[in-house]
N, C-alpha and C positions, 0 to 999 in steps of 0.2 A: 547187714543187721544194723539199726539201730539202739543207739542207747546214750545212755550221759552219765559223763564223767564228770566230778571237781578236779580241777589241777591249778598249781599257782598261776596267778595272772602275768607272771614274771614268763613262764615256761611256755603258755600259751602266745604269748607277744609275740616269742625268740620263735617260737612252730607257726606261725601264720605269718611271721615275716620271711623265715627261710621259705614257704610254701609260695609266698608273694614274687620272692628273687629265683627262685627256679618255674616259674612258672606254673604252678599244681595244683591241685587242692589242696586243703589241709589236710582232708584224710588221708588221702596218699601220702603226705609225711608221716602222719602218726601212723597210718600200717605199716610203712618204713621203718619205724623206729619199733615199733614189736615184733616186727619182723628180726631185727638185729638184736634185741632183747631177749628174742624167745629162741634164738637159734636157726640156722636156715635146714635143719637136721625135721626141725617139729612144722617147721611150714609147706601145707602140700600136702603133709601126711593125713590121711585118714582117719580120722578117731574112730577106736573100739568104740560102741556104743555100750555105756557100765549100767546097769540098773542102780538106782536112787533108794537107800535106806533111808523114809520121811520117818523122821522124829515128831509126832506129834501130842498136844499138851490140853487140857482143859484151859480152858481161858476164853480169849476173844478183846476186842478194842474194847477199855475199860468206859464207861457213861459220858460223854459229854467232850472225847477226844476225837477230834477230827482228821485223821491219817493223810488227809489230801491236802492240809496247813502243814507245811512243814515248820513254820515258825512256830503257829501253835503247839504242834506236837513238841519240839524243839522245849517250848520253854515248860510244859506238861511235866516230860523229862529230867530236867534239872530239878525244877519242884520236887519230884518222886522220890530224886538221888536225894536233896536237901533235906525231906522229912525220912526218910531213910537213916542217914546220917545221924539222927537227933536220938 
C-alpha cells in the first residue's frame, strides 16, 4: 500500500542511510521499524474486519477553499483559528 508520511528530516536521513549501508530499500527499513514498534505478536496476524460508525455533518469545503493547496488551505486555517480567536 501506498501513502505518505511527514517525519523529521533528521530521522529520515539516519533511515535512508541505514537502508543505503545494509543494502535495502527504505521501506524495508521502515516496515522493519513498525514491525518492531507494533510487536511481532500483531504482524502476520489477520485483522477482524470491524464495521465503520461514519460520523457525519452538514457542511462541505467552505467557498473559495481549495482542499488540493495545502498551503492554501494551510493559511485558510490559521485565518479561521485567528478570526475565531477575536
Amino acid at each position: 500500500m501506498k501513502t505518505t508520511v511527514e517525519i523529521a528530516d533528521s530521522l529520515f536521513t539516519a533511515a535512508k542511510r541505514r537502508a543505503a549501508e545494509d543494502r535495502r530499500p527504505l521501506r524495508a527499513v521502515i516496515e522493519d521499524a513498525l514491525r518492531s514498534y507494533l510487536g511481532a505478536a500483531t504482524v502476520g496476524v489477520p485483522e477482524t474486519p470491524r464495521r465503520i460508525a461514519w460520523v457525519t455533518a452538514a457542511g462541505g469545503v467552505p467557498e473559495g477553499v481549495d482542499v488540493a493547496d495545502r498551503e492554501a488551505l494551510g493559511e485558510w486555517m490559521r485565518g479561521e483559528r485567528e478570526r475565531s480567536a477575536r
